[in-house]
OpenMM code with the backbone's topology and positions (N, CA, C; nanometers):
from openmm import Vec3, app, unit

residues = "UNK UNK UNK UNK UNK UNK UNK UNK UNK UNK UNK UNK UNK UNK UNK UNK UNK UNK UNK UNK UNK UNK UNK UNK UNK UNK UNK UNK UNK UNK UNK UNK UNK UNK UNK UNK UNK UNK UNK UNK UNK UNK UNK UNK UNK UNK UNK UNK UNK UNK UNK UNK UNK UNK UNK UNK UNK UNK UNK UNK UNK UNK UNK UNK UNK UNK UNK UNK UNK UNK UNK UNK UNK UNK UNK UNK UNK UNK UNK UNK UNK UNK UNK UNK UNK UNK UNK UNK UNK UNK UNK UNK UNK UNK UNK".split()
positions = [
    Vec3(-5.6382, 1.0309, -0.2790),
    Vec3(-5.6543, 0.9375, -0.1706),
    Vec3(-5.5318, 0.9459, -0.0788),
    Vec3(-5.4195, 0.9378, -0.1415),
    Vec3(-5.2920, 0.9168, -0.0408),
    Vec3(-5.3014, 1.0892, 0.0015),
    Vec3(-5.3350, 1.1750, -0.0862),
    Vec3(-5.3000, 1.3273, 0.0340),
    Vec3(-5.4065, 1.3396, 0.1052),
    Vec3(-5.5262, 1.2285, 0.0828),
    Vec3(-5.5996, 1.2946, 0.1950),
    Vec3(-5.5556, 1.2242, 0.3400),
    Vec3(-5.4859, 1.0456, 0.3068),
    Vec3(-5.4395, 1.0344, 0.3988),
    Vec3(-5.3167, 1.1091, 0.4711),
    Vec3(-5.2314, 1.2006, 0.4399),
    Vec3(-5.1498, 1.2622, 0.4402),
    Vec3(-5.1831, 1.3855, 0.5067),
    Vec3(-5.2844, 1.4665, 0.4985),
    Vec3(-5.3751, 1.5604, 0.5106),
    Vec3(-5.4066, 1.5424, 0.6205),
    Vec3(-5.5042, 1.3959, 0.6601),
    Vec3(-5.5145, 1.3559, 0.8195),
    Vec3(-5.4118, 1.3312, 0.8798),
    Vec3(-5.3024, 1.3094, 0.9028),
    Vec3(-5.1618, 1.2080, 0.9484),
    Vec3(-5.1107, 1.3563, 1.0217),
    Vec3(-5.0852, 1.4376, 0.9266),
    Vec3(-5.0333, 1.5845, 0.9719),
    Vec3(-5.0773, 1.6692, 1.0195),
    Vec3(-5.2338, 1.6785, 0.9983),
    Vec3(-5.3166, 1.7763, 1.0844),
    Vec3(-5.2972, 1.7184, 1.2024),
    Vec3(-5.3221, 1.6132, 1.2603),
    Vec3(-5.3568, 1.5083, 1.3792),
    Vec3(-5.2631, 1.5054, 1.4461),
    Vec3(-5.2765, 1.5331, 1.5813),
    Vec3(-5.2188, 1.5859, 1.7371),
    Vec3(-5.0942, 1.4163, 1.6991),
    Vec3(-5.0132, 1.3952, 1.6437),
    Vec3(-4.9037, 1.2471, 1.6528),
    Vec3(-4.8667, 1.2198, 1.8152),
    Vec3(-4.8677, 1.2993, 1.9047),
    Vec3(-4.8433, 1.2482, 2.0220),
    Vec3(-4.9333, 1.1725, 2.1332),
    Vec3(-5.0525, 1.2193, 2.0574),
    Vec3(-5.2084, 1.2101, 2.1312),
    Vec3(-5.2644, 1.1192, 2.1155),
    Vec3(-5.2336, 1.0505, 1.9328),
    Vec3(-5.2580, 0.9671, 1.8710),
    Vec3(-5.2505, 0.8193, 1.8438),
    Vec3(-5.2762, 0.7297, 1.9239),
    Vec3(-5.2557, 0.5912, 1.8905),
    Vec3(-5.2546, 0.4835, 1.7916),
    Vec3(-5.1686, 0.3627, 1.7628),
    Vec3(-5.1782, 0.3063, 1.5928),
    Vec3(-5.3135, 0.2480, 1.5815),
    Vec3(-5.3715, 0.2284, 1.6682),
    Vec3(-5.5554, 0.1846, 1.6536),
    Vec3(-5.5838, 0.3131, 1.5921),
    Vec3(-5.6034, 0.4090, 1.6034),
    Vec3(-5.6683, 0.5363, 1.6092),
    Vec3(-5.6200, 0.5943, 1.4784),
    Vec3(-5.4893, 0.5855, 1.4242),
    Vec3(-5.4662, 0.6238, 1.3453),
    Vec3(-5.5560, 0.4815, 1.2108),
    Vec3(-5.5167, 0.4022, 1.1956),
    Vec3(-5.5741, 0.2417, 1.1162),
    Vec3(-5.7464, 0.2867, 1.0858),
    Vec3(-5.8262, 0.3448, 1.2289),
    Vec3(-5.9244, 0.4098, 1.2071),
    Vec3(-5.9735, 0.5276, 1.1511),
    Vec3(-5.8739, 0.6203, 1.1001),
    Vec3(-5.8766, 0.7163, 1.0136),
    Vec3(-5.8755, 0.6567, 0.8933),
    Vec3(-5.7581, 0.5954, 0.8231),
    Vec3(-5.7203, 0.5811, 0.7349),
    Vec3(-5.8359, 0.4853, 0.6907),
    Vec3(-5.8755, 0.3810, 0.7746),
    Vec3(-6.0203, 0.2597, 0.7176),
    Vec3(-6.1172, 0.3986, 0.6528),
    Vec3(-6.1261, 0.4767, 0.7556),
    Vec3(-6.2646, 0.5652, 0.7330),
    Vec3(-6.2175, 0.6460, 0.6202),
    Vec3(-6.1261, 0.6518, 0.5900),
    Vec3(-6.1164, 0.7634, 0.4372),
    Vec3(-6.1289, 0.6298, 0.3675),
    Vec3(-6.0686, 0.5832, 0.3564),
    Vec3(-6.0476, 0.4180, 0.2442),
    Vec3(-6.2115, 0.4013, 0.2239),
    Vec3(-6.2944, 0.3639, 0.3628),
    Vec3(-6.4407, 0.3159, 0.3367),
    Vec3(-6.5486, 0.4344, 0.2913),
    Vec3(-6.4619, 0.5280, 0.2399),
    Vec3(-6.5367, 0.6567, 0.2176),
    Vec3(-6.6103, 0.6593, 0.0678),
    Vec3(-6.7481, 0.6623, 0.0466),
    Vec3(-6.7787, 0.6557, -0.1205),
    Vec3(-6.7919, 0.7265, -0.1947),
    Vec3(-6.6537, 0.8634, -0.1538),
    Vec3(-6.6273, 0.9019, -0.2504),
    Vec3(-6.4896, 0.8836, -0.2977),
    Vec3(-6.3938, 0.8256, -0.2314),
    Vec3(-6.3008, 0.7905, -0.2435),
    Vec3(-6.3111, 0.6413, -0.3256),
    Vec3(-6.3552, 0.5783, -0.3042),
    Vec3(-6.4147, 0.4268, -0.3834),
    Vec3(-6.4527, 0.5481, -0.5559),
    Vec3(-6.5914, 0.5809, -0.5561),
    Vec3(-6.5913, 0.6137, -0.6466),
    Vec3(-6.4762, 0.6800, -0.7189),
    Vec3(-6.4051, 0.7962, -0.6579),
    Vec3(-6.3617, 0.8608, -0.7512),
    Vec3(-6.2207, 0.7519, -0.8178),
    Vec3(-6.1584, 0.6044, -0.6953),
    Vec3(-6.0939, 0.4974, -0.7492),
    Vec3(-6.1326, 0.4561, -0.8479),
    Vec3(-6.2373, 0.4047, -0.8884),
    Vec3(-6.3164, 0.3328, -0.9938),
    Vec3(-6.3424, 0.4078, -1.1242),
    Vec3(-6.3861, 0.5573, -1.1050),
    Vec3(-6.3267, 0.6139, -1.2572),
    Vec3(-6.2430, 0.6573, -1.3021),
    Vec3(-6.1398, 0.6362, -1.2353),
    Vec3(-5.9555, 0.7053, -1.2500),
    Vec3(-5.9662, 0.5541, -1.3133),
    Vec3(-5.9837, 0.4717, -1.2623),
    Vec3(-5.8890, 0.3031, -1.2982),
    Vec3(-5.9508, 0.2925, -1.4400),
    Vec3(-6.0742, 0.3567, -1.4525),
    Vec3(-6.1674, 0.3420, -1.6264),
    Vec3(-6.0930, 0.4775, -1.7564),
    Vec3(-6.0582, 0.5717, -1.6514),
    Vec3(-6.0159, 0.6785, -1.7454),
    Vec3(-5.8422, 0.5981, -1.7722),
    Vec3(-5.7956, 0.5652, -1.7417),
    Vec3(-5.6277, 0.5371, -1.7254),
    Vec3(-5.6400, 0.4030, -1.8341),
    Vec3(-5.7249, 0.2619, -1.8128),
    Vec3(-5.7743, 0.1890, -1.8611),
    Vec3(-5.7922, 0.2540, -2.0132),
    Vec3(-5.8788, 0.3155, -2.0431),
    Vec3(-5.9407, 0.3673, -2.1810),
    Vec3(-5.8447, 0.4570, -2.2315),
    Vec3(-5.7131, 0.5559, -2.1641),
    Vec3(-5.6263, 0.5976, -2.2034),
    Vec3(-5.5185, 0.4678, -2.2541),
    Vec3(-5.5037, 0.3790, -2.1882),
    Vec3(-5.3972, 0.2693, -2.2219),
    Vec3(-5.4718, 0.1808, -2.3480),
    Vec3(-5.5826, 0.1847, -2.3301),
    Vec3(-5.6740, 0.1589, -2.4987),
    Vec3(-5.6340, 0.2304, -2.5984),
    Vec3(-5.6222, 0.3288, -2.5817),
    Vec3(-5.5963, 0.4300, -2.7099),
    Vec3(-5.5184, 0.4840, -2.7528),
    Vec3(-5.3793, 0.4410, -2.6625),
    Vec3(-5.2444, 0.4979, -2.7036),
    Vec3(-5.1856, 0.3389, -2.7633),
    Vec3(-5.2318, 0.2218, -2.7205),
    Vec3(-5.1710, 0.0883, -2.7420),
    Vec3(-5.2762, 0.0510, -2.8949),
    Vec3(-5.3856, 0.1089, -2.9563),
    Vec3(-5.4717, 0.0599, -3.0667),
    Vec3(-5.4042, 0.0801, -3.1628),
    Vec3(-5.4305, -0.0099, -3.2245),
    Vec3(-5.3440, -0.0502, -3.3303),
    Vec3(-5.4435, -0.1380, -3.4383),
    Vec3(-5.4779, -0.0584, -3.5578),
    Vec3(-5.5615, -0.1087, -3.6721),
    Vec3(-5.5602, -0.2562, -3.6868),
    Vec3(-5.5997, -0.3883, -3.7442),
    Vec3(-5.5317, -0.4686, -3.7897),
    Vec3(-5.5662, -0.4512, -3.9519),
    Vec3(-5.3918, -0.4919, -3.9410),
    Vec3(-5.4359, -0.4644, -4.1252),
    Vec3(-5.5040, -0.5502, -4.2090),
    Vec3(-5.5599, -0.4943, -4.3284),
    Vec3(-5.6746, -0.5452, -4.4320),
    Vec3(-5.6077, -0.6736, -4.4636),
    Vec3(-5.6679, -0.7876, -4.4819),
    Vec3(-5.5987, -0.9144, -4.5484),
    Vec3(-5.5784, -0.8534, -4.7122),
    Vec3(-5.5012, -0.9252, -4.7532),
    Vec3(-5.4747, -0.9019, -4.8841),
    Vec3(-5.5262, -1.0103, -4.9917),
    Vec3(-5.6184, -0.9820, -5.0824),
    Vec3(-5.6941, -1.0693, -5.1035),
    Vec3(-5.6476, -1.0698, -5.2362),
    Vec3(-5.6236, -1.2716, -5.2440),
    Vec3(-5.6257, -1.2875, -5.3471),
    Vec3(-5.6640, -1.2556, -5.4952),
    Vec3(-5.5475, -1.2235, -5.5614),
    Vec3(-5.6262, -1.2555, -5.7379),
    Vec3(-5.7031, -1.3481, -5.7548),
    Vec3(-5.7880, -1.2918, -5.8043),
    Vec3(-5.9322, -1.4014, -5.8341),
    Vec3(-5.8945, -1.4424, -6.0040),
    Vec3(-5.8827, -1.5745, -6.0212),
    Vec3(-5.8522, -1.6264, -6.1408),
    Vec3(-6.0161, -1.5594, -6.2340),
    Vec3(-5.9251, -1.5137, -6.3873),
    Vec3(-6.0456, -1.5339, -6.4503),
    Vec3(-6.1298, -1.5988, -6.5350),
    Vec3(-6.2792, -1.5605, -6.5321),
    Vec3(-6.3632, -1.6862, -6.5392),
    Vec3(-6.3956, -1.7331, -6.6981),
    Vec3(-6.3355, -1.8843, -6.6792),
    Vec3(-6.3245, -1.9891, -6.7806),
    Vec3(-6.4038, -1.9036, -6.9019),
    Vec3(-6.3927, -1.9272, -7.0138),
    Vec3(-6.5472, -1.8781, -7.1228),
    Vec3(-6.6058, -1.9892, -7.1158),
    Vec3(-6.7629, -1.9543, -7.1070),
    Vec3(-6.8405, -2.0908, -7.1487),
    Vec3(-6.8243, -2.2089, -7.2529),
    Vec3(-6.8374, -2.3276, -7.2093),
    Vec3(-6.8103, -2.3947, -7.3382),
    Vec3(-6.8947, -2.3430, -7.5079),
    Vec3(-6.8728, -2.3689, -7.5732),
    Vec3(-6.9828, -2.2869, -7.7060),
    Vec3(-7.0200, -2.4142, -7.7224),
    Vec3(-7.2311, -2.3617, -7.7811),
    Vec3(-7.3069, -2.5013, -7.7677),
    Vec3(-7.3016, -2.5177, -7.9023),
    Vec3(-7.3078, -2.6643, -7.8914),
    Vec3(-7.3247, -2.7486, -8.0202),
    Vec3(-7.4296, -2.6909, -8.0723),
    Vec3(-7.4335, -2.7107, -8.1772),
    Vec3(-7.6132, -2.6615, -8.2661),
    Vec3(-7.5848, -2.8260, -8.3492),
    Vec3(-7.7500, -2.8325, -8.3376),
    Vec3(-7.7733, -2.9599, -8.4282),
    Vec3(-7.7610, -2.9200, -8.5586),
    Vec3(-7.6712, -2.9495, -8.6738),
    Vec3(-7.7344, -2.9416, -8.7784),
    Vec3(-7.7252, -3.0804, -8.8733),
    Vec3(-7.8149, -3.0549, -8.9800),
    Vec3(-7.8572, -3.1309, -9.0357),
    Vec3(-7.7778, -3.1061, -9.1991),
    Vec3(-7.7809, -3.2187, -9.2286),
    Vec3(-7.7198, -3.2361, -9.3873),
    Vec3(-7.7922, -3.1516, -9.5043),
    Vec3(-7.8993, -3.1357, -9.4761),
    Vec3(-7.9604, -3.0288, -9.5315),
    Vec3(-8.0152, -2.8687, -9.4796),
    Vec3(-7.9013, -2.8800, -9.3734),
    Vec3(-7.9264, -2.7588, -9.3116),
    Vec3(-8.0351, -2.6834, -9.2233),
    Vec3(-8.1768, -2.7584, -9.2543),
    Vec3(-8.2766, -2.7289, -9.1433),
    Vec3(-8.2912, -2.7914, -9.0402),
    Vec3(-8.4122, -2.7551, -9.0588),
    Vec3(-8.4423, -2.8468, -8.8385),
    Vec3(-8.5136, -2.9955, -8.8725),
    Vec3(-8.4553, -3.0184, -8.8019),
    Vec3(-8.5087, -3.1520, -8.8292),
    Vec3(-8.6479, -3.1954, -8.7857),
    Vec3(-8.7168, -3.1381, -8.7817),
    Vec3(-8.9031, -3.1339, -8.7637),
    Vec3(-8.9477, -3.1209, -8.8624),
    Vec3(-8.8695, -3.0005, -8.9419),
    Vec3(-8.9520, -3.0354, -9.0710),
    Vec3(-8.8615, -3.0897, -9.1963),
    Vec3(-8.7700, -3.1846, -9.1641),
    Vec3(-8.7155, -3.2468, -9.2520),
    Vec3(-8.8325, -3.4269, -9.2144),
    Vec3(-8.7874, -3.3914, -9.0963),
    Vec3(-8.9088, -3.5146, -9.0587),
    Vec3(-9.0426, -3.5042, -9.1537),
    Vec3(-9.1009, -3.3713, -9.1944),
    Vec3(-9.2254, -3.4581, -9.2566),
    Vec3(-9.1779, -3.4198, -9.3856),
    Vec3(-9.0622, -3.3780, -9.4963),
    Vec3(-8.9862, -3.4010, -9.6085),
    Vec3(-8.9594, -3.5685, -9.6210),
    Vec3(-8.9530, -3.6556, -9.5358),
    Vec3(-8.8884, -3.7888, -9.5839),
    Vec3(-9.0320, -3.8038, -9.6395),
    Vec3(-9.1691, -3.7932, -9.6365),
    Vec3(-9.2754, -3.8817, -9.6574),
    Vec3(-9.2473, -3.8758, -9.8293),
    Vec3(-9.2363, -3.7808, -9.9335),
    Vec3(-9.2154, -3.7782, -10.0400),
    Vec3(-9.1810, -3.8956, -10.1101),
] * unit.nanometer
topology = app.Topology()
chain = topology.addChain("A")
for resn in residues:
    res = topology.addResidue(resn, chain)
    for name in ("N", "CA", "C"):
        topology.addAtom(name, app.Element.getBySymbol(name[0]), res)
């Protein structure tokens, strides 16, 4: 962009040339769409270069020791004074 303004400035008769006339070059390269465009993917390539030299992982949390797990309580068992189940000690009392 700046050598093409540079490019016009120096080719161009400077004595011939008026500061209107010159403001009107420089608008008309500026309003030019390829000059816009080719602004807009320089600013995305430079952008996505400053992405990728500044990335930086974040590091893994460090995760707690996990306490380990309680043993189950151990279940009661019913027993009985005579050692069976008590269903069929239940029909032993009729005796």
């Amino acid at each position: 962009m700046i050598i093409s303004l540079l490019f016009v400035i120096f080719l161009s008769d400077i004595k011939t040339m008026t500061i209107k006339e010159y403001f009107s070059v420089i608008l008309g390269v500026l309003k030019d769409f390829r000059v816009i465009g080719t602004l807009i993917v320089m600013i995305l390539v430079i952008e996505f270069a400053k992405f990728v030299t500044t990335y930086k992982k974040k590091p893994a949390k460090p995760k707690g020791k996990k306490a380990p797990k309680a043993a189950p309580a151990p279940k009661e068992e019913k027993k009985d004074d005579k050692g069976g189940d008590a269903a069929a000690d239940a029909g032993n009392d009729k005796k």
